[in-house]
C-alpha positions in Angstrom: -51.7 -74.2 -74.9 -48.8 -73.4 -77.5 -47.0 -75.9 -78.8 -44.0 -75.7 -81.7 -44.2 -77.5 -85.1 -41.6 -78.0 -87.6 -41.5 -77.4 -91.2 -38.6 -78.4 -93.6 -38.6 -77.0 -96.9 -36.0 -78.0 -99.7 -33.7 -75.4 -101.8 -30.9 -75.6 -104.3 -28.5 -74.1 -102.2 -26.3 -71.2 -102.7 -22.4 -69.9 -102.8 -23.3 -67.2 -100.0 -25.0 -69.9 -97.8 -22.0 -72.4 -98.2 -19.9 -69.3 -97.2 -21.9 -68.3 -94.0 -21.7 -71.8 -93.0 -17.8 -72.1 -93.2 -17.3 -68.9 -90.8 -19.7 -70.4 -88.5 -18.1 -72.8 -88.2 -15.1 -71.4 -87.9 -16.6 -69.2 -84.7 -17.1 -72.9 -82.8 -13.9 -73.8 -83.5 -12.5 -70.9 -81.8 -15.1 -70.3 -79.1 -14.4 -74.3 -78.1 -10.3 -73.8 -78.7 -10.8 -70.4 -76.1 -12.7 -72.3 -73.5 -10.2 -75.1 -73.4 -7.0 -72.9 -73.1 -8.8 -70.4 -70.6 -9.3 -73.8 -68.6 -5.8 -75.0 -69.3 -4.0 -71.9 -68.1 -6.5 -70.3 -65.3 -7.9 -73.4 -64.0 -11.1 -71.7 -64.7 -14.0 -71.8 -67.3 -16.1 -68.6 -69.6 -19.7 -68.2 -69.9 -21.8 -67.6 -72.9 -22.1 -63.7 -72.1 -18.0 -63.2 -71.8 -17.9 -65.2 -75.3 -20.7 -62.9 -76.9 -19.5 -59.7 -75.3 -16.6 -60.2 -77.5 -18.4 -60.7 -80.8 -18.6 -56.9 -81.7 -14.5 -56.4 -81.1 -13.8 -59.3 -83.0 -15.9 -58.2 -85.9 -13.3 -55.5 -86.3 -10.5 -57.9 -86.6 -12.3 -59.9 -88.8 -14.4 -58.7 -91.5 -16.0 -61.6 -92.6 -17.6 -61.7 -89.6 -19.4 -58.7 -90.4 -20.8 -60.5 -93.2 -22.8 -62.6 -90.7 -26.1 -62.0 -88.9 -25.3 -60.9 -85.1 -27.4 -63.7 -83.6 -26.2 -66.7 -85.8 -23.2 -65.8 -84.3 -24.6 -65.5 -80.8 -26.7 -69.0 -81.7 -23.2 -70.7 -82.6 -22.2 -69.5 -79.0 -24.8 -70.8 -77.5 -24.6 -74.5 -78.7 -20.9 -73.9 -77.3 -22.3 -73.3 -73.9 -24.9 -75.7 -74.1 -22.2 -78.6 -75.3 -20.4 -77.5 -72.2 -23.3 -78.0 -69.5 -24.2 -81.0 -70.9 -20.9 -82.7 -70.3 -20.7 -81.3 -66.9 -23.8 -82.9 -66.6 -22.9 -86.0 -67.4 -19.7 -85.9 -65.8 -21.4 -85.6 -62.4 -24.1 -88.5 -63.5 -21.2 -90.7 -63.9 -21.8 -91.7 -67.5 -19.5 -91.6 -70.5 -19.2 -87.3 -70.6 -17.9 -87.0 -74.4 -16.2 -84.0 -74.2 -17.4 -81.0 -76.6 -15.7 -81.7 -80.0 -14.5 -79.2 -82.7 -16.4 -80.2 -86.0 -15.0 -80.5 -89.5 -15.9 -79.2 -92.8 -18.4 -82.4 -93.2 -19.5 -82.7 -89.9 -21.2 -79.0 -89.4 -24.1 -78.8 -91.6 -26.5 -76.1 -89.9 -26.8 -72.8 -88.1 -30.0 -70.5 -87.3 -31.7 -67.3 -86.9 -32.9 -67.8 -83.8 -35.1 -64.8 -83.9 -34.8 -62.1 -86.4 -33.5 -61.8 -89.7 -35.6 -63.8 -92.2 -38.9 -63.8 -93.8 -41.1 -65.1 -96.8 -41.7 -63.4 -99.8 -43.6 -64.9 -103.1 -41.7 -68.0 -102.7 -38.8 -67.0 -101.7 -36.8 -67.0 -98.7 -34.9 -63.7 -97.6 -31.8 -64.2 -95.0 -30.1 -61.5 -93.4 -26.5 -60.7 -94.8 -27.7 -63.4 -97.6 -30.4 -62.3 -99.7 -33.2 -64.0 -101.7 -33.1 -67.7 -101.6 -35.8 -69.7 -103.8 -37.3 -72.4 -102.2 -39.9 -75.6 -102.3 -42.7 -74.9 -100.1 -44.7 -77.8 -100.1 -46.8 -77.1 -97.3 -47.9 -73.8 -96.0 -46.7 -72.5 -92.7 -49.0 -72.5 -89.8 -48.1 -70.1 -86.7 -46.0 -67.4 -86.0 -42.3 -68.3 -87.0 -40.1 -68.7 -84.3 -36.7 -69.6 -85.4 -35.2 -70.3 -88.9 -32.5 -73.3 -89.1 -30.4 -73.6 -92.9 -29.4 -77.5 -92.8 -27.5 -79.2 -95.4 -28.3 -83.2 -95.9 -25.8 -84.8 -98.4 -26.3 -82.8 -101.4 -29.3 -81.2 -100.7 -29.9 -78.0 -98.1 -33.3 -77.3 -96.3 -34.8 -74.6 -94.3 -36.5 -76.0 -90.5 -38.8 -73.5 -89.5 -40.1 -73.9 -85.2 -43.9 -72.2 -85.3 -45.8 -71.6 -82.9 -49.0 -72.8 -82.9 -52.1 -73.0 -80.5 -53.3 -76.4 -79.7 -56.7 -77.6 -81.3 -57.9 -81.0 -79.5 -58.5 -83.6 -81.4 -60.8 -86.6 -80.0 -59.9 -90.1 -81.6 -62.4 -91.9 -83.4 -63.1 -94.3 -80.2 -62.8 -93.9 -76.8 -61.2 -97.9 -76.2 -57.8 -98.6 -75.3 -55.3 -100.8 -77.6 -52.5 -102.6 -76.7 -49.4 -102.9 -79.5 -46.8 -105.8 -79.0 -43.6 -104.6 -81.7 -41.8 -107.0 -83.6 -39.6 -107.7 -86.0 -41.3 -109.6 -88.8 -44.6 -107.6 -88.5 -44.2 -104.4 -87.0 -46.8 -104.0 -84.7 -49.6 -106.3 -83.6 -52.6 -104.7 -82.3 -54.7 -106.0 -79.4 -57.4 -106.0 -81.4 -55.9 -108.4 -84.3 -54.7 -106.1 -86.8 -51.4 -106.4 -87.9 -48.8 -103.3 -89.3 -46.6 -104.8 -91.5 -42.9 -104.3 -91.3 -41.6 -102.8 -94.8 -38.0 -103.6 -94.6 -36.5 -100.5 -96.0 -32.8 -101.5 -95.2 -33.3 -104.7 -95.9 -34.2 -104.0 -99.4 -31.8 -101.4 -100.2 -29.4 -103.5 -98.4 -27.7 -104.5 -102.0 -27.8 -101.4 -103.1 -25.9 -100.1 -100.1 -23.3 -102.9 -100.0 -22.4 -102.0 -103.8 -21.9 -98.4 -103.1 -19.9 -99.6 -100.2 -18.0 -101.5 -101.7 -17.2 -98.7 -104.5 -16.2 -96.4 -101.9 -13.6 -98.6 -100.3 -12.0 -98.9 -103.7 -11.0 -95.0 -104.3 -8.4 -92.9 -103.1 -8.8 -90.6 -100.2 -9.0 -87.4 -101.0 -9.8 -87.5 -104.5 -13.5 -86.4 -106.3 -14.2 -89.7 -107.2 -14.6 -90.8 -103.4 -16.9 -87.5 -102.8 -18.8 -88.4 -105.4 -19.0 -92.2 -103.6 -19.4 -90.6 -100.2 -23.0 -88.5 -101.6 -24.1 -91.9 -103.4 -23.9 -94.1 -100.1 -25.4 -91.0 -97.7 -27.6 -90.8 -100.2 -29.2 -93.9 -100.1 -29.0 -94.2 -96.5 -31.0 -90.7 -96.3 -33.7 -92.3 -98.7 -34.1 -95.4 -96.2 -34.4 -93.0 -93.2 -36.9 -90.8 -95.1 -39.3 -94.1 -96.4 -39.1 -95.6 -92.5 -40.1 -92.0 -91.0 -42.9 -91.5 -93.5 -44.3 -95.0 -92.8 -44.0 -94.2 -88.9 -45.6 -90.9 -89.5 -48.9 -92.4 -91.4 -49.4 -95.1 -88.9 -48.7 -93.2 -85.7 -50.9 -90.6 -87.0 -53.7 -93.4 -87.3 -53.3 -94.6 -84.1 -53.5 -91.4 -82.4 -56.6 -90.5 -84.3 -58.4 -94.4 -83.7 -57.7 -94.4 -80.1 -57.6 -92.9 -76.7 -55.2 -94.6 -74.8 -52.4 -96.4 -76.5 -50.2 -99.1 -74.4 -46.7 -100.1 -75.5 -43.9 -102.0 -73.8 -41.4 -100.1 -71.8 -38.6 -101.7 -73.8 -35.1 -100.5 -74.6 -34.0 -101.2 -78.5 -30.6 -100.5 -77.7 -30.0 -103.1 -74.8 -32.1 -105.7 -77.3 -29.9 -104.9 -80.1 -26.1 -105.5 -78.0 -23.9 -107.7 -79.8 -23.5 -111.0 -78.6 -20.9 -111.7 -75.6 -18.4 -113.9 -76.2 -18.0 -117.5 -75.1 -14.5 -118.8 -74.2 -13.7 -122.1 -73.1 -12.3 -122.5 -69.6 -9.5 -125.0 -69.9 -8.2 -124.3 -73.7 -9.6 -120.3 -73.8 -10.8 -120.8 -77.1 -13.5 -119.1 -78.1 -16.7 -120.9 -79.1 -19.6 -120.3 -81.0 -22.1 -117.7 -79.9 -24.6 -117.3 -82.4 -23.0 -114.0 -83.6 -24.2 -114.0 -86.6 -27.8 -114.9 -86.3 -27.5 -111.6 -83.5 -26.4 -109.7 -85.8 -28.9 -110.3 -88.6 -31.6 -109.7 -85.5 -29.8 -106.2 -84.5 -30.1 -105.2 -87.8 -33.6 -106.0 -88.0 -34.6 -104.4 -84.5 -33.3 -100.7 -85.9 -34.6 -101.2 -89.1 -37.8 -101.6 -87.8 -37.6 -98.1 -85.8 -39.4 -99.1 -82.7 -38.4 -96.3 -81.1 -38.7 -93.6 -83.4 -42.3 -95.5 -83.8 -43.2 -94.8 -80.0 -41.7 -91.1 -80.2 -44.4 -90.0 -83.0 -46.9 -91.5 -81.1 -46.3 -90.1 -78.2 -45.7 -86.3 -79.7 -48.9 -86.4 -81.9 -51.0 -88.0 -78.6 -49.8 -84.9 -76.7 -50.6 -82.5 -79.4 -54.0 -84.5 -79.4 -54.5 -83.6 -76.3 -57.2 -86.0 -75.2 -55.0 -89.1 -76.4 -52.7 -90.8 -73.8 -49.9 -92.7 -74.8 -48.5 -95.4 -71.6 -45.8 -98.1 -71.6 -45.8 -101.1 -69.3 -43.6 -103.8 -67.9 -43.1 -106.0 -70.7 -41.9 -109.1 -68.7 -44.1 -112.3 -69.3 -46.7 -110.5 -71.8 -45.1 -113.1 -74.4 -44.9 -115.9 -72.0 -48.7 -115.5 -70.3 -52.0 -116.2 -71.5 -54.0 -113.7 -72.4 -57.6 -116.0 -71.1 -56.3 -117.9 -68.2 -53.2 -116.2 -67.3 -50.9 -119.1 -67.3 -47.0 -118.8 -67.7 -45.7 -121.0 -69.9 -41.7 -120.8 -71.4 -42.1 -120.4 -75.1 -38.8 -120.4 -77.6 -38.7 -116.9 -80.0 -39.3 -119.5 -83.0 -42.7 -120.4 -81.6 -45.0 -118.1 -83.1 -47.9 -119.4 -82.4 -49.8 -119.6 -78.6 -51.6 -122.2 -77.5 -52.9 -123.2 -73.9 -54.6 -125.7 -72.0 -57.6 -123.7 -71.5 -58.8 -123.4 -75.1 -57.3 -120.5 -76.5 -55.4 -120.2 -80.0 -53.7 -117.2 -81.3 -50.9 -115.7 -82.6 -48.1 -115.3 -80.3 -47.7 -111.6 -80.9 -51.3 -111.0 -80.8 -51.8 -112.8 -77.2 -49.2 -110.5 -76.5 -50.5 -107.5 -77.1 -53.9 -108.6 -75.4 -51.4 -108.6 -72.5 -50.1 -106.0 -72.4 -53.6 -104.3 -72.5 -54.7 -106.1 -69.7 -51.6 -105.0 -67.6 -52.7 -101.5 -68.3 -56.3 -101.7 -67.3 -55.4 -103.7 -64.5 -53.0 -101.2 -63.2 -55.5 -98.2 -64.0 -58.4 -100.0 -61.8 -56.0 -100.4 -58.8 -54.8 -96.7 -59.1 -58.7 -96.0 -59.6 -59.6 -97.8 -56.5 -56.9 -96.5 -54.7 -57.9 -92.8 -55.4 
């Protein structure tokens, strides 16, 4: 088995790199813009192969494109193409399409070798039509390289390298099955009683944020001093993202390592986190309180606590695992059932903690996770028995 692995490394950045970046961008502007008029005027669409057949006569018209690697300029194309299927795609699912956009100077921050063209040598990385680039390598690359991605992030521009790498299984410490209930004051709550802690990182940069914010409202479009404003508040907002995906990293990777089969709810953070609908009175059709605000603060909380993201590492690093399983279940009633007798009883969110008739005591979260364990061995005996 192969599988591909990512590694970002940091640079300073150059001029030539800002420069091969700009007439990239400037080939999606005018792939998209050629699409749209041959559609316009014919009735009819192109293909990726009439689009790169052209790069060579082009090049003689315009000599910056010869300054450029052939297939960055065939990779550009391709996102073109690959913009286009997916909006025919979800043109005939019936969902919003979004057709393909052209994207601004701040808006296109990447292109890649998607084969040849770069290499590695004594700390340094060598691009095609570029030159040498120093770089941070702070790990070392496993796997045969196969593509090479230059990304720009605010200030700062990074090299993605995909490898390919053969699979070594890894067998978890244990062989039991865990059941995680995902919250919003603690993170996770483990069938077994252990609690992940929520860190908060918006929360606590919130402040911060707000006062860059609000700095940034006050300048003048246009001007250096709102650039300047525009880097501090993306920067801050990449240095949340990067302290919530390290965190998610660490204690997916524990997980994964700990146990064979992990259960989560099948839940949807972005139906949980929908604003609140609004309530209008019938005979007057004023509009009446909601609880807007007390939503909003709990939207906020739902995607700062990255449930998703949380369940994506998981399930990545189980499959690269290879003997770890990662499942999701039906989460209705695992908050509302008890976990000993199996009783349903109606519990308000601000009751935290569970008690029933039959004796047993224990946090609400961590009855619910015993649940949702249970619902997975349950359904795994049926299936067994069925088989």
């Amino acid at each position: 088995m192969q599988g591909q692995l990512a590694r970002r490394v940091r640079w300073g950045g150059c001029g030539n790199v800002h420069a091969e970046r700009d007439v990239t961008r400037r080939v999606l502007t005018q792939s998209l813009q050629e699409r749209r008029e041959m559609y316009k005027y014919t009735g009819k669409g192109t293909t990726y192969n009439a689009q790169a057949m052209q790069l060579p006569e082009i090049k003689q018209i315009r000599q910056e494109y010869k300054d450029i690697h052939s297939q960055v300029l065939q990779d550009v194309l391709r996102r073109v193409d690959k913009a286009f299927k997916d909006f025919f795609r979800r043109v005939k699912a019936g969902v919003t399409p979004g057709y393909p956009r052209f994207q601004g100077r701040n808006h296109y921050d990447s292109f890649t070798y998607p084969q040849t063209g770069y290499s590695i040598e004594n700390g340094r990385l060598a691009l095609s039509k570029i030159g040498h680039v120093k770089i941070k390598l702070h790990r070392k690359v496993l796997g045969a390289i196969q593509t090479c991605t230059i990304k720009r992030e605010g200030g700062c521009w990074y090299v993605c390298f995909s490898c390919e790498v053969g699979r070594v299984p890894r067998t978890p410490y244990t062989d039991e099955t865990v059941g995680i209930d995902l919250g919003v004051s603690k993170l996770a709550t483990l069938s077994t009683g252990d609690v992940i802690e929520n860190p908060r990182y918006y929360r606590k940069a919130e402040r911060k944020l707000e006062k860059a914010q609000q700095a940034l409202s006050r300048k003048k479009r246009g001007s250096n001093r709102r650039k300047k404003a525009v880097e501090r508040v993306a920067k801050l907002h990449r240095k949340v993202r990067n302290q919530r995906n390290g965190s998610l990293h660490q204690w997916s990777c524990r997980l994964v390592n700990t146990y064979e089969t992990i259960v989560f709810e099948d839940i949807a953070p972005a139906n949980l986190s929908r604003r609140a609908k609004p309530k209008q009175d019938e005979e007057t059709g004023h509009y009446l309180p909601n609880g807007a605000s007390a939503k909003s603060g709990l939207n906020k909380s739902i995607m700062d606590a990255g449930w998703s993201q949380f369940i994506a590492f998981c399930e990545y690093k189980a499959a690269n695992a290879g003997t770890v399983q990662v499942v999701r279940v039906d989460p209705r009633y695992t908050s509302q059932g008890c976990s000993s007798c199996g009783t349903v009883r109606k519990k308000e969110l601000s009751e935290r903690w569970h008690s029933c008739e039959c004796g047993c005591e224990l946090d609400r979260d961590h009855n619910a996770a015993r649940n949702i364990k249970a619902l997975w061995l349950g359904r795994s005996h049926q299936e067994a028995q069925a088989s």
